[in-house]
N, C-alpha and C positions, 0 to 999 in steps of 0.2 A: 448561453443557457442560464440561468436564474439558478442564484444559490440562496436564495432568500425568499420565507412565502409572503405572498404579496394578494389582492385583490381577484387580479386575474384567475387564481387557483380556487375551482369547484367549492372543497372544501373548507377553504377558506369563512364562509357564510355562517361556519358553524360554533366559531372560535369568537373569546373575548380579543377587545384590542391588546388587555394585558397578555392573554395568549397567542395571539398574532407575535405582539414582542421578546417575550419569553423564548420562543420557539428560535426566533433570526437570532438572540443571544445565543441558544445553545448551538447553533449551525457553524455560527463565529468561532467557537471554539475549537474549532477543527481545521488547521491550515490547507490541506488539500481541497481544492477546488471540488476535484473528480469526485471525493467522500462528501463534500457537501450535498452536491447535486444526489448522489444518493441517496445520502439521508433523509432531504426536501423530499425527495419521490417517495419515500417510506413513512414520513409522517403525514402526510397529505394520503396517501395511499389508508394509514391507518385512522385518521380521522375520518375518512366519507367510509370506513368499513362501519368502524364505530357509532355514526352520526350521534354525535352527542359533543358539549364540550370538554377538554381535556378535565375537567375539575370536576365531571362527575363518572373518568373512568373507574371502571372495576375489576380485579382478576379474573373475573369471569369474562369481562369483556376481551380481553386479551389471551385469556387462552382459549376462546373462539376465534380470536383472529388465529390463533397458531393454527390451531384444525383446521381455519380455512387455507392455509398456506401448504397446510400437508395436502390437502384435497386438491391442490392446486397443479401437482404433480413437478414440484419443484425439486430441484434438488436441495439435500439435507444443509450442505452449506450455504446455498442460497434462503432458506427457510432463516439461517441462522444470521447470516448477515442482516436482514429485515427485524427479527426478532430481537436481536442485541441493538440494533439504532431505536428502536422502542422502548426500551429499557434504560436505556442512554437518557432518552428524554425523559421519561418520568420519574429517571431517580435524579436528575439536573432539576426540574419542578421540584421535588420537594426538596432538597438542599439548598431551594431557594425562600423554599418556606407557602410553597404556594400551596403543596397539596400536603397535605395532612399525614399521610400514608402511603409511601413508594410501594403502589399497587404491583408494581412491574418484577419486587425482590425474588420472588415466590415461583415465578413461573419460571423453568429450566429452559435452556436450549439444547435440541436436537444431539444425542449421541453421534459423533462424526468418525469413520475410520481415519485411523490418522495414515495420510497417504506421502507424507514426505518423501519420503525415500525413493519415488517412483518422479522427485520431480527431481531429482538432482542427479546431475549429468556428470558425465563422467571429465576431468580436466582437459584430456586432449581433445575429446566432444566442442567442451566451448574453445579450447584455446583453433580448432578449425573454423568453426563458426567465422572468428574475428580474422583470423589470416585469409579466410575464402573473401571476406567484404570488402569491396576495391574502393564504394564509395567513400570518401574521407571522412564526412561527417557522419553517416550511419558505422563504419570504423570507430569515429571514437566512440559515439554512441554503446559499442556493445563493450567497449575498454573500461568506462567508464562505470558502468552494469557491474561489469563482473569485478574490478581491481580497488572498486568504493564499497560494492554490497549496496548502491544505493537504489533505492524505491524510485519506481518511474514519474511517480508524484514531484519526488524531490529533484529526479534531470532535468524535466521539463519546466523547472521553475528557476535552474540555474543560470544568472546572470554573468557578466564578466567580473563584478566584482568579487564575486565570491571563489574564483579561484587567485592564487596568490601565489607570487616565485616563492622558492626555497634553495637552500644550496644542494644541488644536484636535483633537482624538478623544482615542485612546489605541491600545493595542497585546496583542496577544494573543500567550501563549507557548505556544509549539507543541513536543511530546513526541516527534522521529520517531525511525525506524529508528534501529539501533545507540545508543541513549541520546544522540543528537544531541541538542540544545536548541536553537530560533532563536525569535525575538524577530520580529514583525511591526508594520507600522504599518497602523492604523486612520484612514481618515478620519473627517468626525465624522457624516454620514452614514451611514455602517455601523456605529460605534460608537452610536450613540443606536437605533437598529434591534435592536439585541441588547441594549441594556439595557435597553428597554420589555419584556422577556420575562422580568427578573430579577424580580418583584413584592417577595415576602419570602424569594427562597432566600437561605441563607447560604451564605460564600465554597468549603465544600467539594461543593456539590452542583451536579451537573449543568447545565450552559447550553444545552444542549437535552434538551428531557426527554419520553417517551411520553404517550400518552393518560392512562396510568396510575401518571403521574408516576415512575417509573423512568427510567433511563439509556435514549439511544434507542439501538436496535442497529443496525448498519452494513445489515443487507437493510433496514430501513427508510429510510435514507438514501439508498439505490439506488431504491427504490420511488419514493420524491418524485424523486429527479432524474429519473428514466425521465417520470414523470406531467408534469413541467416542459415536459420535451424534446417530447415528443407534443403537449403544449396549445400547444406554439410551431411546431409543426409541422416537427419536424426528425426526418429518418427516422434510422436506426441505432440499436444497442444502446447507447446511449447513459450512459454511468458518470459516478459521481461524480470518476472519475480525469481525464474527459476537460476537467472546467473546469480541474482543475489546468494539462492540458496545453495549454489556450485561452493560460492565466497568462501561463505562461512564451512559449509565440510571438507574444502580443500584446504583452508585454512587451518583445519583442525588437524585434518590428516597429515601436515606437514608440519605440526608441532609446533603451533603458536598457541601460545595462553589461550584458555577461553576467556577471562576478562579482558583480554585485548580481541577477541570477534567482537563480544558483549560493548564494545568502547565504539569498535568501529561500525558496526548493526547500528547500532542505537536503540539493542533491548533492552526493555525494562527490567529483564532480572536476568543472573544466571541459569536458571531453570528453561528459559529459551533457549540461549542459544548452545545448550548441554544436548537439546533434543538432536541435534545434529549428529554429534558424535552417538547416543541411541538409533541412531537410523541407520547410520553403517559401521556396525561394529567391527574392531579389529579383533575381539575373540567374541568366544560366546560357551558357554558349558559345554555346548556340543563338540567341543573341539577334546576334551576331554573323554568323552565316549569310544568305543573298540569301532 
């Protein structure tokens, strides 16, 4: 699938060539595949809504598009995910100098209940998940989920090179958001779990790999966590995001620094990964009440 807009695409027709290029610069800047391809569908999506070229968008034009996304009977964070890659883009044009005025500052995104708390499971939850999984490589798959915190963006891009011994395991380097790099530790348990899967690949090929020995794609990795979560018998749509967010409040609840989640996350600030500890609190005023 194309992470770049090209010819082929509708609206394409309506763009200068400096906006054709502008546009695959800002897509670049974003390491995950899966977020490009998103992004591509959201600004082509917002160009043919627009029809016009980007250099003569307006606020009005864009918070027409938002009304049409609510009309659209979307959900609030789907609205907002489309919204904020718009916004993305036109505040990247003008930081580049192209547009005049970051039409995009002005306009808000959707009020969203914050539902955290409803996706994070409880520790013996996932620690059954990974014990029920017989397969080796969907095993370490969900080891690696929950004991990295890491984004399924960043498993399925994991090479051999980037894990590495250490004394007593080793550690795997993790590629996220914005060209971030962190460094994780392995114990030697999960390290030895993921290197029974390495047979003869060499250090550039994939550490988890398809049936068909290709790179595994992220809906597969959705597939095995969903199939995990149901053999363990835990209801909800259950993602591969949600061990991440097991990580961190287990983490917390077991008395590790939050700038050491915040290290191994790879949030941008402590005010993220604080939310966690806000979601399940260990008191609350109520506990003070008759």
């Amino acid at each position: 699938m194309e992470t770049s807009i090209t010819d082929r695409n509708e609206a394409v027709c309506l763009l200068s060539s400096d906006e054709k290029k502008m546009i695959n610069l800002w897509l670049q800047q974003n390491d995950s595949p899966q977020t490009r391809r998103s992004y591509l569908r959201t600004a082509s999506e917002f160009v043919a809504f627009v029809d016009k070229p980007l250099v003569g968008v307006t606020r009005i034009d864009i918070q027409e598009y938002k009304n049409h996304l609510i009309a659209s009977d979307l959900k609030p964070a789907s609205i907002n995910q489309r919204l904020a890659a718009v916004k993305s883009l036109l505040s990247d044009l003008h930081r580049s100098g192209y547009l005049k005025i970051n039409v995009g500052a002005a306009v808000k995104l959707l009020k969203v209940p914050d539902r955290l708390a409803e996706r994070i499971l409880e520790q013996h939850e996932i620690v059954k998940m990974i014990a029920l999984e017989d397969n080796p490589r969907n095993h370490a798959i969900l080891e690696i989920l929950y004991y990295t915190g890491a984004r399924v963006s960043e498993l399925v891009s994991l090479t051999w090179k980037d894990l590495q011994p250490r004394d007593q395991g080793g550690q795997v380097t993790l590629y996220g958001k914005g060209g971030k790099t962190r460094w994780v530790r392995l114990n030697d348990r999960i390290w030895n779990s993921v290197q029974a899967l390495r047979e003869d690949a060499g250090i550039d090929d994939p550490v988890f790999i398809s049936r068909k020995h290709g790179p595994l794609d992220t809906s597969q990795v959705w597939r095995i966590v969903r199939a995990s979560a149901k053999r363990a018998g835990i209801q909800g749509n259950v993602s591969p995001h949600w061990l991440r967010h097991g990580h961190a409040s287990h983490a917390l609840d077991a008395g590790c620094p939050v700038h050491v989640v915040k290290d191994t996350l790879g949030h941008s600030s402590l005010a993220t990964t604080s939310r966690y500890a806000h979601a399940r609190p260990t008191e609350s005023s109520s506990d003070y009440l008759p």
